[in-house]
PASEBA-546424 format. One record per residue (C-alpha): residue number from 1; residue in three letters; x negated, y, z. Coordinates in steps of 0.02 Angstrom, whole numbers, m for minus. Each point is the difference from the previous one (the first is absolute). Layout:
<recs>
seq	type	X	Y	Z
NUM	ALA	X	Y	Z $
...
</recs>
This chain:
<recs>
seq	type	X	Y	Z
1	UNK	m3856	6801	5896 $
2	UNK	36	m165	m130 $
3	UNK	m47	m156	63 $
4	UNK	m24	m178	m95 $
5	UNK	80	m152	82 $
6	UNK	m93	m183	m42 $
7	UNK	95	m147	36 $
8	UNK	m105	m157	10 $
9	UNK	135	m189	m6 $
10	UNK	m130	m110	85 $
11	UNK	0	m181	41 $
12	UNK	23	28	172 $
13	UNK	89	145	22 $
14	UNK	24	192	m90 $
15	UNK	m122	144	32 $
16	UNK	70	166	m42 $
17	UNK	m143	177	m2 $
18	UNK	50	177	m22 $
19	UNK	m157	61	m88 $
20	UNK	m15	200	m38 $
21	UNK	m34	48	m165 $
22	UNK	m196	4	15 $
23	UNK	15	m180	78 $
24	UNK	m20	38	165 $
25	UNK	113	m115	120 $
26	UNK	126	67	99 $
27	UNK	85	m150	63 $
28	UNK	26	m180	m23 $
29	UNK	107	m144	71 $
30	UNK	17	m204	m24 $
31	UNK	155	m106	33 $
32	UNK	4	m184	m20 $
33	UNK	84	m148	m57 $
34	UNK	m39	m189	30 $
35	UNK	m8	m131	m171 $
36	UNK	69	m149	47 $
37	UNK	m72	m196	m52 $
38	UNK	145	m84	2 $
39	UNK	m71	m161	m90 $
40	UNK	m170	m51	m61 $
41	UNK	m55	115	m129 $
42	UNK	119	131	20 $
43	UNK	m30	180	34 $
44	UNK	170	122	m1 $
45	UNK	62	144	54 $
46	UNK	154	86	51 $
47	UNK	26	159	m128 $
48	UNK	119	108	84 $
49	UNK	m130	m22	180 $
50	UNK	m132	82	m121 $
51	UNK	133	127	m61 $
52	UNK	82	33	166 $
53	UNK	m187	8	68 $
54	UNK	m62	116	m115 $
55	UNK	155	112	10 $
56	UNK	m27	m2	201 $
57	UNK	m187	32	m30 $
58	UNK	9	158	m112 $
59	UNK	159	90	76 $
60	UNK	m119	m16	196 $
61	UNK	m156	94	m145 $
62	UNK	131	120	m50 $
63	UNK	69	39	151 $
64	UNK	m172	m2	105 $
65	UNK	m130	81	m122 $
66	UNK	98	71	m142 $
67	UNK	186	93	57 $
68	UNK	m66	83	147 $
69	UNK	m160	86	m101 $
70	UNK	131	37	m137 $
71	UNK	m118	m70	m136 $
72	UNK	64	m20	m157 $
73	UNK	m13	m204	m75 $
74	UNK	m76	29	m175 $
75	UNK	24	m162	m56 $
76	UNK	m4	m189	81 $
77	UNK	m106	m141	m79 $
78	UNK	24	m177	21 $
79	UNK	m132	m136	17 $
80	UNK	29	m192	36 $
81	UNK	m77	m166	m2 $
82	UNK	8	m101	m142 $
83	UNK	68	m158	m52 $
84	UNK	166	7	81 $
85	UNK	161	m83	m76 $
86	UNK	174	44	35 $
87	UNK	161	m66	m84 $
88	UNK	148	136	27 $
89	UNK	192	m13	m74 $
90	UNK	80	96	m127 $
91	UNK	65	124	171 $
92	UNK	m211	23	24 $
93	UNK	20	m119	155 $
94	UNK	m138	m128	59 $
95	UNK	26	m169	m52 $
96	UNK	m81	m73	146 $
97	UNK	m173	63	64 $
98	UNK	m161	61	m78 $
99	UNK	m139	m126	m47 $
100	UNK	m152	99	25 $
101	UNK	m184	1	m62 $
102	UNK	m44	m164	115 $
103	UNK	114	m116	m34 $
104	UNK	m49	m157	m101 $
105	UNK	144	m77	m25 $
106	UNK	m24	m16	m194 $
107	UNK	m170	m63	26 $
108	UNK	61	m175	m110 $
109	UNK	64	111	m153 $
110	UNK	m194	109	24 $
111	UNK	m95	m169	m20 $
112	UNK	113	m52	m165 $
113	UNK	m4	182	m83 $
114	UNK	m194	24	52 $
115	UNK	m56	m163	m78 $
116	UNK	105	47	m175 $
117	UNK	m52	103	m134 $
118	UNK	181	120	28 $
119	UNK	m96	27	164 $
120	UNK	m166	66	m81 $
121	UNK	98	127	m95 $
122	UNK	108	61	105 $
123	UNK	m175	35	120 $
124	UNK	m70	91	m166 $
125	UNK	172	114	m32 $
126	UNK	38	12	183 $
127	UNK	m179	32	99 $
128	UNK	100	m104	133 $
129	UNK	m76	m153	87 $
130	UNK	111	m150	m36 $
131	UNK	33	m29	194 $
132	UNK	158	m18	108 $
133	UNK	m9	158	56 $
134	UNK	71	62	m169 $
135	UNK	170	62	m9 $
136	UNK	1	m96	m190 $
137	UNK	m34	m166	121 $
138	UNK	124	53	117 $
139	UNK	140	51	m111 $
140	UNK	m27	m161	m84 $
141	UNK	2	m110	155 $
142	UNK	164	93	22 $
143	UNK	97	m60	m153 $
144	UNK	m76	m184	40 $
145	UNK	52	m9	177 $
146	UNK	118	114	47 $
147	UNK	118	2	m159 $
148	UNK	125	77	107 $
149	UNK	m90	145	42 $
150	UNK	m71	23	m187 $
151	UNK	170	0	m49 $
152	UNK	62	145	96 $
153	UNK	m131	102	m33 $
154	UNK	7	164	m99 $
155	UNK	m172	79	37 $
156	UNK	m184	m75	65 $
157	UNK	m69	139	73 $
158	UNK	m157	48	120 $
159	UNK	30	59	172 $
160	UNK	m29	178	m45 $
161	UNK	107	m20	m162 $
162	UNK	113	m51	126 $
163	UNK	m18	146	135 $
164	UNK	m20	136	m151 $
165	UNK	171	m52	m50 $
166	UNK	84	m3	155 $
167	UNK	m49	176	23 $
168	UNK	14	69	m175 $
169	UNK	121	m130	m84 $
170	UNK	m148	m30	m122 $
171	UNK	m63	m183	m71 $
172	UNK	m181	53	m42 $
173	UNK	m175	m71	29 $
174	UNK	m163	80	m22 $
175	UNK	m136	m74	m123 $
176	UNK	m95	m36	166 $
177	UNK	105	m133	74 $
178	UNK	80	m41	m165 $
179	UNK	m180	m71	m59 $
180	UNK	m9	m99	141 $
181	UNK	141	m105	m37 $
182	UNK	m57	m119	m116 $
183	UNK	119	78	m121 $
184	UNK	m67	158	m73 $
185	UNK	m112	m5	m145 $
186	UNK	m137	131	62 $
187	UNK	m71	34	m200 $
188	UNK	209	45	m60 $
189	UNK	53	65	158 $
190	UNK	148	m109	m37 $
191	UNK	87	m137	89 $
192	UNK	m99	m161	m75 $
193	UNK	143	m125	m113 $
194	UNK	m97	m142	47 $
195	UNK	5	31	200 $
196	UNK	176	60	m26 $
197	UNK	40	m174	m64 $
198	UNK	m106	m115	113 $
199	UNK	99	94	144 $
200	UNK	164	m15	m93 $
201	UNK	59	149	m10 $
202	UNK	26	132	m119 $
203	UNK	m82	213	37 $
204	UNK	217	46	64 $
205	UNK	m60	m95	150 $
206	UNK	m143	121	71 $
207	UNK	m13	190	16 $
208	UNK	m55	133	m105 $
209	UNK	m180	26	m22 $
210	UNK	m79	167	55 $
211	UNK	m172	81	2 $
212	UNK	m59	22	169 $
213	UNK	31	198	m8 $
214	UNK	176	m23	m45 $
215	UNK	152	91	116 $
216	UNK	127	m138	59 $
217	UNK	148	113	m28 $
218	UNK	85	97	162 $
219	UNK	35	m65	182 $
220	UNK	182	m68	25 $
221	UNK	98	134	94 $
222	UNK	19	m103	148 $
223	UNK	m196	m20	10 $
224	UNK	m23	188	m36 $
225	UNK	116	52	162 $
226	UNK	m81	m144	122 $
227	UNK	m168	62	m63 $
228	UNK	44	189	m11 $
229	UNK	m88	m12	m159 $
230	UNK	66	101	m162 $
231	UNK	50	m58	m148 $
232	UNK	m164	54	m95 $
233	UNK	m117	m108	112 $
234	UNK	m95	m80	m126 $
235	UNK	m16	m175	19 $
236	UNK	m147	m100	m94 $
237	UNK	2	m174	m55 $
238	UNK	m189	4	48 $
239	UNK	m133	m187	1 $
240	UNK	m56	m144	72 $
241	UNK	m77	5	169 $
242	UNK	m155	m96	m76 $
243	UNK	m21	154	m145 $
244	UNK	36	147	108 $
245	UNK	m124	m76	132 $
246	UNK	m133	m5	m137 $
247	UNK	63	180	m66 $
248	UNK	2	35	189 $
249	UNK	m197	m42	40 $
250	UNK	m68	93	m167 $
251	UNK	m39	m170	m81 $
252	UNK	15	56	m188 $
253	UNK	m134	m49	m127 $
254	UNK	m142	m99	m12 $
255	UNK	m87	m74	150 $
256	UNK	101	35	118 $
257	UNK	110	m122	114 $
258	UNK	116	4	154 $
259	UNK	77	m131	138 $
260	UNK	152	m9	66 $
261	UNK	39	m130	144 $
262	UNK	171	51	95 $
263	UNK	111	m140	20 $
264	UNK	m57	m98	m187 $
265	UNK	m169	74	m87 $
266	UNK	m57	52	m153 $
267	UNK	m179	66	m106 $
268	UNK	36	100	m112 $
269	UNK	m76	106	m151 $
270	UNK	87	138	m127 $
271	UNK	m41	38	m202 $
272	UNK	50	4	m162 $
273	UNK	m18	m176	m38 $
274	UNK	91	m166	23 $
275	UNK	m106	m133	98 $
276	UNK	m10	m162	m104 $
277	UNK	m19	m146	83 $
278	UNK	28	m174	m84 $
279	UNK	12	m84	188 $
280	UNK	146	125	27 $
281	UNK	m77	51	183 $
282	UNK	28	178	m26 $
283	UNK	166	127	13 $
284	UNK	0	148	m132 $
285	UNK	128	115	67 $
286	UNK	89	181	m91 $
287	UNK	m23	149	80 $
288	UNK	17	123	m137 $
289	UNK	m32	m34	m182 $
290	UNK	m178	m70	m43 $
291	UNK	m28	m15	193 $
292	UNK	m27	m154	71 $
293	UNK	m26	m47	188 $
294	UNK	m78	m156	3 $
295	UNK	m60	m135	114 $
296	UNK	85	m160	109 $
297	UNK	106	m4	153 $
298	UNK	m14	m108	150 $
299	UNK	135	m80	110 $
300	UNK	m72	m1	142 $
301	UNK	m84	168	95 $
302	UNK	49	85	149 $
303	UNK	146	m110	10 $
304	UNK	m105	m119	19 $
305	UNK	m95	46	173 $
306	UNK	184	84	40 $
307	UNK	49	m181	21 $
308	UNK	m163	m68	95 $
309	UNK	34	137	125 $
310	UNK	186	m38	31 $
311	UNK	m56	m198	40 $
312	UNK	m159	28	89 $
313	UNK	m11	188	53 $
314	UNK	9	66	176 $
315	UNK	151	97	2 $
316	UNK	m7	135	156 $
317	UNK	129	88	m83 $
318	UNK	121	m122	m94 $
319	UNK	63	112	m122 $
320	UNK	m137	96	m55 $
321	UNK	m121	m121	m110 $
322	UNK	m113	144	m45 $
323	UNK	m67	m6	180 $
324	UNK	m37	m197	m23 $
325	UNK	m76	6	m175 $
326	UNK	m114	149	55 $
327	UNK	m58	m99	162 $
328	UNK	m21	m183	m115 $
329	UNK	m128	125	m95 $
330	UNK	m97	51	134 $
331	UNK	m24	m198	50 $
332	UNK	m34	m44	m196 $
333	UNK	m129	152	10 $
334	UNK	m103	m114	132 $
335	UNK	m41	m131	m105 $
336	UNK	m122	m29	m127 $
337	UNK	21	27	m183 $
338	UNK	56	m168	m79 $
339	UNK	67	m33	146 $
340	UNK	m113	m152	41 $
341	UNK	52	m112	m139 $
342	UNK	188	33	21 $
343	UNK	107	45	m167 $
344	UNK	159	30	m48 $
345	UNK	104	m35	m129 $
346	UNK	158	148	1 $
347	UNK	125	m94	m125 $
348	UNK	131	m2	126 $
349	UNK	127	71	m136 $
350	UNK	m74	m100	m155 $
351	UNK	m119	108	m99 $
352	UNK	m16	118	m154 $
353	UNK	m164	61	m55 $
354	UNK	m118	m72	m41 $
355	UNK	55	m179	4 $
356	UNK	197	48	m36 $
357	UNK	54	m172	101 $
358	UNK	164	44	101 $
359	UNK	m26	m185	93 $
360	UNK	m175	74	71 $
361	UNK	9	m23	196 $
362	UNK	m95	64	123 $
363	UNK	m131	m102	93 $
364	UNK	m147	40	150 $
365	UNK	m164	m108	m73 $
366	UNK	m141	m33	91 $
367	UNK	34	m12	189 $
368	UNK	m113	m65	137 $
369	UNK	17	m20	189 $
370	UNK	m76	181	38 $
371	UNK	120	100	m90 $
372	UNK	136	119	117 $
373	UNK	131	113	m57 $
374	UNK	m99	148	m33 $
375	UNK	m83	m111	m145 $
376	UNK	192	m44	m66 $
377	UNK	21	184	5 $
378	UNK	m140	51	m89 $
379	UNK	m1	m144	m138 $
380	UNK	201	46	m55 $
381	UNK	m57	179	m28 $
382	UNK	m162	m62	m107 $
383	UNK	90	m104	m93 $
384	UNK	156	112	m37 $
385	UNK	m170	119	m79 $
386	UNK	m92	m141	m85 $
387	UNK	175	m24	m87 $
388	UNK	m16	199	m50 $
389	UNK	m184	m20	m61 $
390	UNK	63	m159	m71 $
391	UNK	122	116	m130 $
392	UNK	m150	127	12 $
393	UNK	m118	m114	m75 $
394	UNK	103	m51	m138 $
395	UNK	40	174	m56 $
396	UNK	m159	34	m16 $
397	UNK	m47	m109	m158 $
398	UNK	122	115	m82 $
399	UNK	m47	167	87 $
400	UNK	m121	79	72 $
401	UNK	20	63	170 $
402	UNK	m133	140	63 $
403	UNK	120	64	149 $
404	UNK	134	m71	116 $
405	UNK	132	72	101 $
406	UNK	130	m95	118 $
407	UNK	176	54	57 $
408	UNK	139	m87	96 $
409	UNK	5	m7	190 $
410	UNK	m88	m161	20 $
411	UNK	m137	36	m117 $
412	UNK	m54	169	78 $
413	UNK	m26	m62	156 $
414	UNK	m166	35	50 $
415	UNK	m31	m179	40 $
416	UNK	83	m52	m174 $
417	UNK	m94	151	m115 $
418	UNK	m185	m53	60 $
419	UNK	50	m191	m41 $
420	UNK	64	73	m177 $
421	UNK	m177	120	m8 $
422	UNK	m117	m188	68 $
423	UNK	93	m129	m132 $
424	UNK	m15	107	m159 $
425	UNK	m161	86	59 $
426	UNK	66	165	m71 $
427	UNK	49	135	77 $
428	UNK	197	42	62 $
429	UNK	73	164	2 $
430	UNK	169	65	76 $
431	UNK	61	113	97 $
432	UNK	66	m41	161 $
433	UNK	185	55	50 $
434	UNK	33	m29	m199 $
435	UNK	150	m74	m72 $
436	UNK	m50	m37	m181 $
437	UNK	170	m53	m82 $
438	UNK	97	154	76 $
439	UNK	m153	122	m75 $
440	UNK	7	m92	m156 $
441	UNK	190	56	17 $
442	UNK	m42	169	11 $
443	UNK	m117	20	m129 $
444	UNK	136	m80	m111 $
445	UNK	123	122	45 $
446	UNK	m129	167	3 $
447	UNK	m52	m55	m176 $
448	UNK	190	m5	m68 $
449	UNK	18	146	75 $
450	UNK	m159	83	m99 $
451	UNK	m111	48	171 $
452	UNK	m105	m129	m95 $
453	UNK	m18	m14	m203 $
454	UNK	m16	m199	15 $
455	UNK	m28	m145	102 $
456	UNK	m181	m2	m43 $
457	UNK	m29	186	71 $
458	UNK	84	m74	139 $
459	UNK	m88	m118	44 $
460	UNK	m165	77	m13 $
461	UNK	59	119	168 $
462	UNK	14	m163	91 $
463	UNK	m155	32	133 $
464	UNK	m39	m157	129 $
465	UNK	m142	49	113 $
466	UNK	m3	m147	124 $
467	UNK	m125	m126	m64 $
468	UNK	m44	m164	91 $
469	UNK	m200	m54	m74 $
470	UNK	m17	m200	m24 $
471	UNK	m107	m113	130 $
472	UNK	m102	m91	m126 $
473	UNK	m25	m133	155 $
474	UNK	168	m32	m1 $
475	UNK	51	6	m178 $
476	UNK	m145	m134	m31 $
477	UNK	108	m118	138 $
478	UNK	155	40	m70 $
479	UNK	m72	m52	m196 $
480	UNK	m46	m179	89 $
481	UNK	162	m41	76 $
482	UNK	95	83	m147 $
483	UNK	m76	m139	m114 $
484	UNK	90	m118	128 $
485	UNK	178	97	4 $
486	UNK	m1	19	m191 $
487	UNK	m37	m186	m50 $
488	UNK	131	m62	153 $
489	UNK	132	111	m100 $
490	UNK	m29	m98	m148 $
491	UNK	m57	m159	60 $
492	UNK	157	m21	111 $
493	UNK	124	23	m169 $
494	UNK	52	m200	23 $
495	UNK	26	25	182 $
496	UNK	103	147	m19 $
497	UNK	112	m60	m104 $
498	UNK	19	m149	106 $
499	UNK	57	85	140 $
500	UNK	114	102	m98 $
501	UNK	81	m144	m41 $
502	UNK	17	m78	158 $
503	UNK	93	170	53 $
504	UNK	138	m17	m129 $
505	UNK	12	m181	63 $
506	UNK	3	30	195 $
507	UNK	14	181	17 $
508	UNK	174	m28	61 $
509	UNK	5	m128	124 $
510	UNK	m7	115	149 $
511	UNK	152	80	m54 $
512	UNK	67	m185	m4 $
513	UNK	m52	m16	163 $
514	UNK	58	154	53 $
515	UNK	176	m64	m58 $
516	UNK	19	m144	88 $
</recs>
């Protein structure tokens, strides 16, 4: 018996699934590692936790689900978030932490390049949003601020470029993550000249650009003893975790969309062609050639109510937050759609789509005397979906969407789906115990390995029978106090950047204090 091994490098942490070769599950297992704010802005992790955890993670999936079965690993495909910037020395070591997909610390150099015309055509050759969260912004920031660093470095690389060549001794990055950088021109399939010199640097600098079907090259020795892997495993560069969760859900063609909220969010759509969008609100991101996934990306999902539950959650059991978050959903269920005139704004890390402002901040509007915690509760998970209908909406003046389906553990809880199914009054299918990113996976790796004669016959076997029907009561309640949450978004632009100003100037007096 063969077996196909996904592994997903999350935000939060790494998921690992053995998968047989029909796609049935035979095990899976999740480690974790923290990502540390060490100033205003900033949003880093440590590389070798991820690569330590992930090592930990799939030598316990070996050892539990795989060894004692005596399956046979057919091949191991790599997923990972995107966005992710890591400077690394001629030896391949880290040069200081990772920036990842949240951090905004470039958000001054976004404003200048978004406003120019080099910005406009980098959007047009790149398909990526001129934002902070781009690795162009980041590597740029890099050789303003932290010459010392820029210096030093031999390679930029993503956090899976990173883990790929710890394991294989490989610099390579798929077209996938590679066309989320800022740097890629998505019509060449070529790093861009014109990103490569805003970010001062010349092509030497990052890795080797692969397809997403292409094999890494062979597991170090050491790595193929610890794992009791041979030396034939096949290892495969693989996607993005936003692509292979669209690949994942069956979302290929016309009309069709999906959701993902897990920690950040996403709406996404897959075809042939290149969204064009003159207010640059929209990512168009490689999967294969002349295949697009398409859509915009929030900040601010599960994360977000992940954070309202560690400050105002009842904790019964301290460590395990899944217990809280499921009982603040019961007391959100309780109250009233709209939640009596109570909305929230979820820009607690800035914002991308569809207003792209990385000084966005989040806000509560509207409270009166009567309103309790259960309304609080109910009015942050609201507005973390009016901010997904928000992307929704926009995305449809380009597309049209007939069908929805959500992924990501926040969005398929029950709670979370029917609020999905209510806003857009369409609709949502999934399927529950589902992990869309690690399917996607596999239906990467069965189509290299010819079980499938493309992605597209792929993805038409996707099947998800769960579907949550729209309350038309609702969704016309949640079109009024949308009207609210989208024109406080905008209207607030002044204020926002106010603040964000303010933080630069004050955001470190309580260290001071601490100090003295």
């Amino acid at each position: 018996m063969k077996c196909i091994i996904t592994i997903e490098l999350g935000t939060n942490g790494v998921r690992v699934f053995a998968f047989t070769l029909s796609g049935q599950v035979i095990g899976s297992l999740k480690g974790y590692y923290p990502t540390f704010h060490t100033e205003p802005d900033h949003s880093e992790q440590d590389p070798e936790q991820i690569f330590i955890t992930t090592l930990y993670v799939l030598k316990n999936l070996l050892n539990e689900y795989i060894h004692p079965k005596k399956i046979k690993v057919a091949c191991i495909c790599f997923s990972a978030a995107m966005h992710s910037v890591l400077a690394v020395d001629k030896n391949g070591n880290p040069l200081g932490n990772a920036i990842t997909w949240a951090d905004n610390r470039a958000k001054k150099e976004a404003q200048e390049l978004r406003r120019s015309a080099l910005g406009k055509k980098l959007y047009a050759a790149t398909g990526t949003p001129i934002h902070p969260m781009s690795p162009l912004l980041k590597i740029a920031w890099i050789r303003s601020n932290d010459k010392e660093r820029f210096k030093q470095a031999n390679k930029f690389l993503s956090i899976k470029s990173y883990i790929v060549h710890q394991l294989t001794g490989e610099y390579m990055i798929d077209y996938s993550i590679a066309s989320a950088t800022g740097l890629l021109n998505i019509h060449t399939i070529k790093w861009e000249a014109d990103a490569l010199q805003y970010a001062g640097i010349t092509a030497a600098k990052l890795p080797e650009l692969a397809p997403i079907f292409t094999a890494t090259g062979k597991l170090k020795k050491a790595y193929q003893q610890s794992l009791r892997l041979p030396a034939e495993t096949k290892i495969l560069i693989g996607s993005s975790d936003g692509c292979l969760a669209t690949l994942g859900d069956g979302v290929k063609g016309e009309g069709k969309a999906t959701i993902t909220i897990e920690d950040s969010g996403a709406v996404r759509v897959m075809g042939p062609a290149v969204l064009k969008d003159e207010q640059m609100r929209f990512f168009n991101y490689l999967l294969t050639d002349n295949c697009y996934v398409s859509g915009g990306p929030t900040n601010n999902g599960g994360n977000i109510f992940e954070w309202f539950t560690r400050q105002f959650g009842d904790f019964t059991n301290p460590f395990d937050i899944e217990d809280s978050i499921q009982q603040l959903m019961e007391e959100a269920a309780k109250v009233p759609a709209g939640s009596d005139g109570l909305l929230f704004l979820p820009y607690l890390l800035g914002e991308r789509a569809p207003i792209w402002n990385a000084n966005a901040r989040g806000a509560y509007f509207g409270l009166h005397i009567k309103h309790e915690r259960r309304h609080f509760v109910r009015a942050t998970i609201e507005g973390i979906m009016y901010e997904i209908y928000s992307i929704g909406k926009t995305l449809a003046e380009q597309r049209t969407i007939k069908s929805l389906s959500v992924n990501g553990s926040f969005g398929t809880i029950p709670f979370c789906t029917q609020l999905i199914a209510d806003l857009f009054n369409k609709p949502v299918r999934l399927r529950q115990q589902f992990h869309s990113v690690s399917f996607g996976a596999w239906l990467l790796s069965a189509t290299e390995m010819g079980i499938y004669k493309s992605l597209d016959e792929a993805a038409k076997t996707v099947e998800l029978p769960d579907v949550y029907k729209p309350n038309k009561q609702h969704h016309a309640i949640y079109a009024d106090y949308f009207g609210i949450f989208e024109k406080l978004s905008v209207k607030l632009y002044d204020e926002f950047e106010a603040i964000g100003g303010l933080q630069q100037k004050y955001g470190v007096v309580e260290d001071v204090f601490k100090k003295k």
